[in-house]
Jmol script that loads the backbone (N, CA, C; Angstrom):
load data "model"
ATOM      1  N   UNK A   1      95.756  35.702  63.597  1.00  0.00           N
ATOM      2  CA  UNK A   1      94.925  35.832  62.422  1.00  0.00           C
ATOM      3  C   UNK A   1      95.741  35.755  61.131  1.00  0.00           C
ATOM      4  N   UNK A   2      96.970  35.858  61.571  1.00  0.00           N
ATOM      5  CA  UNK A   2      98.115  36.122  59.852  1.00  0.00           C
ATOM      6  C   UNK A   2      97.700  34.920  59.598  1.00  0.00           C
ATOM      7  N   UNK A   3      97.859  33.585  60.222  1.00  0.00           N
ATOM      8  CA  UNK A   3      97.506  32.321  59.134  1.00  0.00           C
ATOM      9  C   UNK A   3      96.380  32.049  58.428  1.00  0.00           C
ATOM     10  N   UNK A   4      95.111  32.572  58.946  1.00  0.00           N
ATOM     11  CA  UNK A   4      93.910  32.197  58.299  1.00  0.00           C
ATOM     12  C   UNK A   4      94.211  32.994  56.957  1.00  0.00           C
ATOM     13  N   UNK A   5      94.334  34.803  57.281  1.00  0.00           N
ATOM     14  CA  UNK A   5      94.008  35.349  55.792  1.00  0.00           C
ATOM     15  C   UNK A   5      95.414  34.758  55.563  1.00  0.00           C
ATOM     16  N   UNK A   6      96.340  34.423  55.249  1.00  0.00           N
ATOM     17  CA  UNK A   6      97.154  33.786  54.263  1.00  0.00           C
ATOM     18  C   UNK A   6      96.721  32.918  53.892  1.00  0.00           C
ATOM     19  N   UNK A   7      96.017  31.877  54.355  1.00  0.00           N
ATOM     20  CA  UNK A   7      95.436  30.639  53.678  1.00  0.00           C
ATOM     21  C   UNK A   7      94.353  31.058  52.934  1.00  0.00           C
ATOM     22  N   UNK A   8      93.236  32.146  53.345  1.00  0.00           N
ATOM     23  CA  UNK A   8      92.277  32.623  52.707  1.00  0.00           C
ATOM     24  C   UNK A   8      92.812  33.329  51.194  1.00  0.00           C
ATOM     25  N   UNK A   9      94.199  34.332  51.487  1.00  0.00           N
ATOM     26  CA  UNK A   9      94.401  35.090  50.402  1.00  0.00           C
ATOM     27  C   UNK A   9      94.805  34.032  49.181  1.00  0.00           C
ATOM     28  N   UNK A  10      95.289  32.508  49.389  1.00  0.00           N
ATOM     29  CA  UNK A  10      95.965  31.999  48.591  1.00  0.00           C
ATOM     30  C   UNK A  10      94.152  31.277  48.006  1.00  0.00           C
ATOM     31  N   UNK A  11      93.464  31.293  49.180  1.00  0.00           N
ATOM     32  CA  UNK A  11      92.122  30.326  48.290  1.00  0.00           C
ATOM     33  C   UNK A  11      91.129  31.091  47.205  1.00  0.00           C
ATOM     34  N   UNK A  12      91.458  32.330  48.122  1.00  0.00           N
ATOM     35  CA  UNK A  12      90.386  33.584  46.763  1.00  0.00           C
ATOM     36  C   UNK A  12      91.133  34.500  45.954  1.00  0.00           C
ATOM     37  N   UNK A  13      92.674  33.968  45.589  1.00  0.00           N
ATOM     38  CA  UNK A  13      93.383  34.569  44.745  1.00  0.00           C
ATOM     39  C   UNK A  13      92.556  34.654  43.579  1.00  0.00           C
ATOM     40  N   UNK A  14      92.524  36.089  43.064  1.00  0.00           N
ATOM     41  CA  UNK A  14      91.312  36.279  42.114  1.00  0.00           C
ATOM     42  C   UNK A  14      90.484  36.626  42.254  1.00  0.00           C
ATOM     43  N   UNK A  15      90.023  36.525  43.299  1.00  0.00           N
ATOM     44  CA  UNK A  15      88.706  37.144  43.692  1.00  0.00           C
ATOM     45  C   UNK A  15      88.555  37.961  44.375  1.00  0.00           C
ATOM     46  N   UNK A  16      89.239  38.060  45.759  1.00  0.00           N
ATOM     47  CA  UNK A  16      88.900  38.958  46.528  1.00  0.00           C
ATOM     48  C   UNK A  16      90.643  39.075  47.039  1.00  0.00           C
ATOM     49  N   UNK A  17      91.197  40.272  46.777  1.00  0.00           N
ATOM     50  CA  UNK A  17      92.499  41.390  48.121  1.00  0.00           C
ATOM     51  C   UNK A  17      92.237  41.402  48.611  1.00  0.00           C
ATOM     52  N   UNK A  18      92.999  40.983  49.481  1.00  0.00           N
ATOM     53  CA  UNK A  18      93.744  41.209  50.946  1.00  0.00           C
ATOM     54  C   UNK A  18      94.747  41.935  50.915  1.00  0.00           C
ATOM     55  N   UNK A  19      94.547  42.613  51.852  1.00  0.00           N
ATOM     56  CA  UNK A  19      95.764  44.078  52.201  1.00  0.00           C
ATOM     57  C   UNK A  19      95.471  44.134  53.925  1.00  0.00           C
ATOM     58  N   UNK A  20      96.755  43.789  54.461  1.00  0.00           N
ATOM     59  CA  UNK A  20      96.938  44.453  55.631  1.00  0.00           C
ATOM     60  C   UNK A  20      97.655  45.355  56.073  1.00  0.00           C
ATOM     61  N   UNK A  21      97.079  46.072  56.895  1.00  0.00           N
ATOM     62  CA  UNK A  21      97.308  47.012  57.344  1.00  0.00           C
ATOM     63  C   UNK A  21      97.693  47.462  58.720  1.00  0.00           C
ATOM     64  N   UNK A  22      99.483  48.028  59.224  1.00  0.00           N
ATOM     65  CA  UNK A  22      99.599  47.661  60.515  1.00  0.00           C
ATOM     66  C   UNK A  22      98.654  49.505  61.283  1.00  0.00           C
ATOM     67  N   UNK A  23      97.774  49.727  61.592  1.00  0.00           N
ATOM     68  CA  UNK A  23      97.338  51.049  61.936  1.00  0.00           C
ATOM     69  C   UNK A  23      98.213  51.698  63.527  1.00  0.00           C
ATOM     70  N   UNK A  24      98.667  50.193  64.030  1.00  0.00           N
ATOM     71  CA  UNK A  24      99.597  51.214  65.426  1.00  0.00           C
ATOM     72  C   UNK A  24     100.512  51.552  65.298  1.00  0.00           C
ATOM     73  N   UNK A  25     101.318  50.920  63.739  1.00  0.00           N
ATOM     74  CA  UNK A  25     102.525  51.529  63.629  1.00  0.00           C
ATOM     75  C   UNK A  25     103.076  52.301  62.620  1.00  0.00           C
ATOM     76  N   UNK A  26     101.947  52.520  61.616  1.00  0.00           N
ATOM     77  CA  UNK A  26     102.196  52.965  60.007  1.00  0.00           C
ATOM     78  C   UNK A  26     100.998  54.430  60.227  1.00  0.00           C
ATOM     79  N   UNK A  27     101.617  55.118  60.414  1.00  0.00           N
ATOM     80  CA  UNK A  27     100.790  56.719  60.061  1.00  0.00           C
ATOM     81  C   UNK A  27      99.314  56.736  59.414  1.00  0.00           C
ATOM     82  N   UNK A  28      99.946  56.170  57.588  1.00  0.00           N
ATOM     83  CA  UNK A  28      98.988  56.093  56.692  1.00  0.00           C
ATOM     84  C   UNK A  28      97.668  55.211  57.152  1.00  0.00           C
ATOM     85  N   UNK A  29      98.040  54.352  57.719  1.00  0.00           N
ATOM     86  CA  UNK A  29      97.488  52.605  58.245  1.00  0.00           C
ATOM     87  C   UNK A  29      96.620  53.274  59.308  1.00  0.00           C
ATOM     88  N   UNK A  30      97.092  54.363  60.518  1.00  0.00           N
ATOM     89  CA  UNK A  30      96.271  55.247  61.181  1.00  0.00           C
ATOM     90  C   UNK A  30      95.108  55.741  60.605  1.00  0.00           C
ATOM     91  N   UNK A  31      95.363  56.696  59.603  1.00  0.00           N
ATOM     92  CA  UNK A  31      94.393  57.597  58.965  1.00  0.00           C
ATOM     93  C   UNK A  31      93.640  57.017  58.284  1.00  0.00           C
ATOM     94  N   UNK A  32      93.375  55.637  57.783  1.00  0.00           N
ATOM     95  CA  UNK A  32      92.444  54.737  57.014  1.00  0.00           C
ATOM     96  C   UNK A  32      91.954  54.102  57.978  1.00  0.00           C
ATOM     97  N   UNK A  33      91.890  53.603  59.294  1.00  0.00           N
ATOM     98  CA  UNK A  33      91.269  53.070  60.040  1.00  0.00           C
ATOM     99  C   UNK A  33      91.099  54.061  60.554  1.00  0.00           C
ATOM    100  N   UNK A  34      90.987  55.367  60.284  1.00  0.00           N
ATOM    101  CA  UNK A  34      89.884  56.054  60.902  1.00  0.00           C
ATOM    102  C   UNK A  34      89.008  56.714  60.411  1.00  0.00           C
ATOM    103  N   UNK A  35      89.207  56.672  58.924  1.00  0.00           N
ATOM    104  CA  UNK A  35      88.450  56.835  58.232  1.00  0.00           C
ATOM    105  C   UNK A  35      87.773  55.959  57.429  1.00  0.00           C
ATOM    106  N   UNK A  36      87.950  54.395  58.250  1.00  0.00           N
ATOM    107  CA  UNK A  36      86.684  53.608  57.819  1.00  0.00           C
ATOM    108  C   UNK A  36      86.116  53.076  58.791  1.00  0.00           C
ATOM    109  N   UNK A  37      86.299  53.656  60.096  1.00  0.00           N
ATOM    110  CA  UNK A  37      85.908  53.536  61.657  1.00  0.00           C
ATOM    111  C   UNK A  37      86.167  52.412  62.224  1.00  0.00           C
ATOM    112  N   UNK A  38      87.557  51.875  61.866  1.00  0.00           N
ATOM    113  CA  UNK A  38      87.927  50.407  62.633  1.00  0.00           C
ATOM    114  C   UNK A  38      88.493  51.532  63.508  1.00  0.00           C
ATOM    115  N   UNK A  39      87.816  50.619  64.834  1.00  0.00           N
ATOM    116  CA  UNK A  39      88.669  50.693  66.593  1.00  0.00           C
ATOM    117  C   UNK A  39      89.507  49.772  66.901  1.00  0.00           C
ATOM    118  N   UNK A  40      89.045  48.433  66.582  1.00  0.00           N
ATOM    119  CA  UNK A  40      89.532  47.445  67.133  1.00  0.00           C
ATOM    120  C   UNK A  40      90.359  46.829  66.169  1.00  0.00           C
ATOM    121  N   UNK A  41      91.638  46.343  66.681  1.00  0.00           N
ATOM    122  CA  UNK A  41      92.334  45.185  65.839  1.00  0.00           C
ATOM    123  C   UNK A  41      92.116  43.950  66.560  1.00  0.00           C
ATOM    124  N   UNK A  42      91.854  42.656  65.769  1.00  0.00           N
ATOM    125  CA  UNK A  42      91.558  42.919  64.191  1.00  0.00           C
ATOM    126  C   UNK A  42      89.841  43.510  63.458  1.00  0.00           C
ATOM    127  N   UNK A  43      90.604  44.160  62.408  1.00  0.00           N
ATOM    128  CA  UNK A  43      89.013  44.229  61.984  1.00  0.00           C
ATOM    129  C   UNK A  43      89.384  43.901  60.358  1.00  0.00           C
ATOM    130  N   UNK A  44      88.162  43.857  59.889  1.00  0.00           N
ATOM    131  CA  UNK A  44      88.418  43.309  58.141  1.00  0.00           C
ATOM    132  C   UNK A  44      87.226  44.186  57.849  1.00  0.00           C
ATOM    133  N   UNK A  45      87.645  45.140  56.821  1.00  0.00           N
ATOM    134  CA  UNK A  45      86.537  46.292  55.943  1.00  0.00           C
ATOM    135  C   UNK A  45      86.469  45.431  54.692  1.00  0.00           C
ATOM    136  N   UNK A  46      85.276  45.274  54.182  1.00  0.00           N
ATOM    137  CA  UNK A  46      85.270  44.658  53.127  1.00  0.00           C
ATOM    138  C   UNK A  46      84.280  46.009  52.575  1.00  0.00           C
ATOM    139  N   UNK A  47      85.264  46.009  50.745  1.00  0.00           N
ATOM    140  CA  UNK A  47      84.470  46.669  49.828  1.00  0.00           C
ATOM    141  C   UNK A  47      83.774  45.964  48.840  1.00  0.00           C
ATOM    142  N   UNK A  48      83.240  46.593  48.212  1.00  0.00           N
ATOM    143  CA  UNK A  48      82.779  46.220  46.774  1.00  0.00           C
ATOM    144  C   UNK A  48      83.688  46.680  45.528  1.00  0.00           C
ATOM    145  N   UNK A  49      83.050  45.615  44.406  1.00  0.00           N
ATOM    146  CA  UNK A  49      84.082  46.295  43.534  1.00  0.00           C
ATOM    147  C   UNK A  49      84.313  47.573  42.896  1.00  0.00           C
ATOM    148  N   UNK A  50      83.144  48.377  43.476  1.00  0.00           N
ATOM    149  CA  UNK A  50      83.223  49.681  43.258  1.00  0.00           C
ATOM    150  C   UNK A  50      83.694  50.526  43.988  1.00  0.00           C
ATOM    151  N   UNK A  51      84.247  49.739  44.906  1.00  0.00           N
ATOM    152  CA  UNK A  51      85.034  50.394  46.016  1.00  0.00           C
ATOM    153  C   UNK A  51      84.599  50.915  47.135  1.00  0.00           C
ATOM    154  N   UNK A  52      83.345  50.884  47.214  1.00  0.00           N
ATOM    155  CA  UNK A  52      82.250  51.247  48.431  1.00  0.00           C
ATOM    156  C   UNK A  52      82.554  50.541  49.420  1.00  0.00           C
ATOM    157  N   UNK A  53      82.118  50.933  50.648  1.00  0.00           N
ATOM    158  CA  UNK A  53      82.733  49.647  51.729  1.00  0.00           C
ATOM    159  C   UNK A  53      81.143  49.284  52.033  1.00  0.00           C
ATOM    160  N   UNK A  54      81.377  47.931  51.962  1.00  0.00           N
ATOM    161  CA  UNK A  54      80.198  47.134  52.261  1.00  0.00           C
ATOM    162  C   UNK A  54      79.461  46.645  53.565  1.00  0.00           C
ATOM    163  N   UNK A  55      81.102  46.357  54.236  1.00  0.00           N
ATOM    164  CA  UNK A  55      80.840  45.876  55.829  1.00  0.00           C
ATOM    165  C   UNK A  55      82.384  45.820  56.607  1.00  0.00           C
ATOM    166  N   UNK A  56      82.245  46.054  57.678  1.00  0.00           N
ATOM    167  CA  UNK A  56      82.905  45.946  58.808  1.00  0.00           C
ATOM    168  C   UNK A  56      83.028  44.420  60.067  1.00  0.00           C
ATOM    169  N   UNK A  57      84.074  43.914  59.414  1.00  0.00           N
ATOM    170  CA  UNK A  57      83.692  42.657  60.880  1.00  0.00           C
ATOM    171  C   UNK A  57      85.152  43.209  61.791  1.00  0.00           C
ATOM    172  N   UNK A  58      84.724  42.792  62.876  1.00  0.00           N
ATOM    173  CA  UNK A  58      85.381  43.222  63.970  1.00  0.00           C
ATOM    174  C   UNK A  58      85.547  42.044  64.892  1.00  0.00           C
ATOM    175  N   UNK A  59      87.431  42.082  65.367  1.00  0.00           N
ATOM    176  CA  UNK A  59      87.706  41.187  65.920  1.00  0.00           C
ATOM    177  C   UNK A  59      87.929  39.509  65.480  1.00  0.00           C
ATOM    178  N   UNK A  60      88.503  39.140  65.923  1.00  0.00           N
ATOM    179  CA  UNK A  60      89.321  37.623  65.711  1.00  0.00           C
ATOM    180  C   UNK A  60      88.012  36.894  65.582  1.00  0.00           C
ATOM    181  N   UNK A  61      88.175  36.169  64.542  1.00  0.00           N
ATOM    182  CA  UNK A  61      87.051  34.655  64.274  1.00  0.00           C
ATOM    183  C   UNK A  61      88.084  33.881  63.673  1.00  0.00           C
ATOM    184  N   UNK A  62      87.497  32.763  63.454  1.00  0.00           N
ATOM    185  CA  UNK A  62      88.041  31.371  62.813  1.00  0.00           C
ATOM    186  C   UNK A  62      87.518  31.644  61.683  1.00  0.00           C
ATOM    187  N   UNK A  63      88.936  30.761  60.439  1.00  0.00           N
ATOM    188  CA  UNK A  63      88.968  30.529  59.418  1.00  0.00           C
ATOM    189  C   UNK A  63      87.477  30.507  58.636  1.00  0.00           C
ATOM    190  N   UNK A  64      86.679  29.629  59.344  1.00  0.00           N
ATOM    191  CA  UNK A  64      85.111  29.135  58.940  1.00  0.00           C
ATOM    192  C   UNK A  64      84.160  30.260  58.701  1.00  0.00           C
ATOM    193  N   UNK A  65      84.209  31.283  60.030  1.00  0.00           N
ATOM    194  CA  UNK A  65      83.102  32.282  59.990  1.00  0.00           C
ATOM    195  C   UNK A  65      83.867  33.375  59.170  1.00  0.00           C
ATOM    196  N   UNK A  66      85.275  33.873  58.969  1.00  0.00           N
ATOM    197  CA  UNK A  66      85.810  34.633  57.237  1.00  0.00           C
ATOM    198  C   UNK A  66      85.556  33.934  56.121  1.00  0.00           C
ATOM    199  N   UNK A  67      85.341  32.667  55.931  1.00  0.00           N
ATOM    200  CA  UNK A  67      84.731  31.927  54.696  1.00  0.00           C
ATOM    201  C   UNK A  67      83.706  32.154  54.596  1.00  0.00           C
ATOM    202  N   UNK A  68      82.788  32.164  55.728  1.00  0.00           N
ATOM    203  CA  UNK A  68      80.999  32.507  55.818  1.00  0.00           C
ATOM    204  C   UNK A  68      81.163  33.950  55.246  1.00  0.00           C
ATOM    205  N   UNK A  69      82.054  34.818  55.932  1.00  0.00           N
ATOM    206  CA  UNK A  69      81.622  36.370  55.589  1.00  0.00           C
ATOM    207  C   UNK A  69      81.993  36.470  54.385  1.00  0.00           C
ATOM    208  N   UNK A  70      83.003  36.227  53.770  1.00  0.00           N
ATOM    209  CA  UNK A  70      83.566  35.944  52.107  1.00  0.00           C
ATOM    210  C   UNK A  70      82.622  35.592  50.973  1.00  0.00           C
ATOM    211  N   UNK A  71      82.084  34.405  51.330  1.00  0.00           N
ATOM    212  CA  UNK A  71      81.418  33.790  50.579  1.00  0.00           C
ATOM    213  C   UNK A  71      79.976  34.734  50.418  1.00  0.00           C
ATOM    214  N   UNK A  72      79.608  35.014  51.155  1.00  0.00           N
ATOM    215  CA  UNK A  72      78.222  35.767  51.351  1.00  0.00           C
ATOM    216  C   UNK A  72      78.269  37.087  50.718  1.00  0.00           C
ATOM    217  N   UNK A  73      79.552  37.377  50.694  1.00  0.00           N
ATOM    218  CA  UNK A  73      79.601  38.835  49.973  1.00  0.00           C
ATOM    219  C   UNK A  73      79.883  39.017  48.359  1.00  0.00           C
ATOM    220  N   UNK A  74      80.225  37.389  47.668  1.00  0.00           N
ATOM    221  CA  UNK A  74      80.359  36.980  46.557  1.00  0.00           C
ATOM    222  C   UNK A  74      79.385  37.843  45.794  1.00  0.00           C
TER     223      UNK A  74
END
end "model"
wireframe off; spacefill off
backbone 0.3
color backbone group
């Protein structure tokens, strides 16, 4: 998945952060995926710009269906 969001982070520079997060090996990275109820890696929490979390996708997709979820959350 590192190549898609790198290609993604460089296409919505500006628009939408990206921050990853390793949760099996970083403490902090623990305690935020569990307090935004990711189980599974990968998962992608998307907020709003108010910082609310909007949605949860879970698990590996292609480049196409993170553009679908991206775009839709515009």
């Amino acid at each position: 998945m590192a190549p898609v969001v790198d290609r993604l982070a460089a296409e919505y520079q500006g628009t939408v952060e990206f921050r990853i997060i390793n949760v099996e090996t970083d403490a902090e990275g623990a305690r935020l995926a569990s307090s935004f109820g990711v189980q599974y890696v990968p998962s992608f929490v998307l907020f709003g710009s108010d910082g609310a979390r909007q949605d949860l996708l879970i698990g590996e997709m292609s480049e196409e269906q993170l553009r679908i979820a991206l775009d839709a959350f515009k």
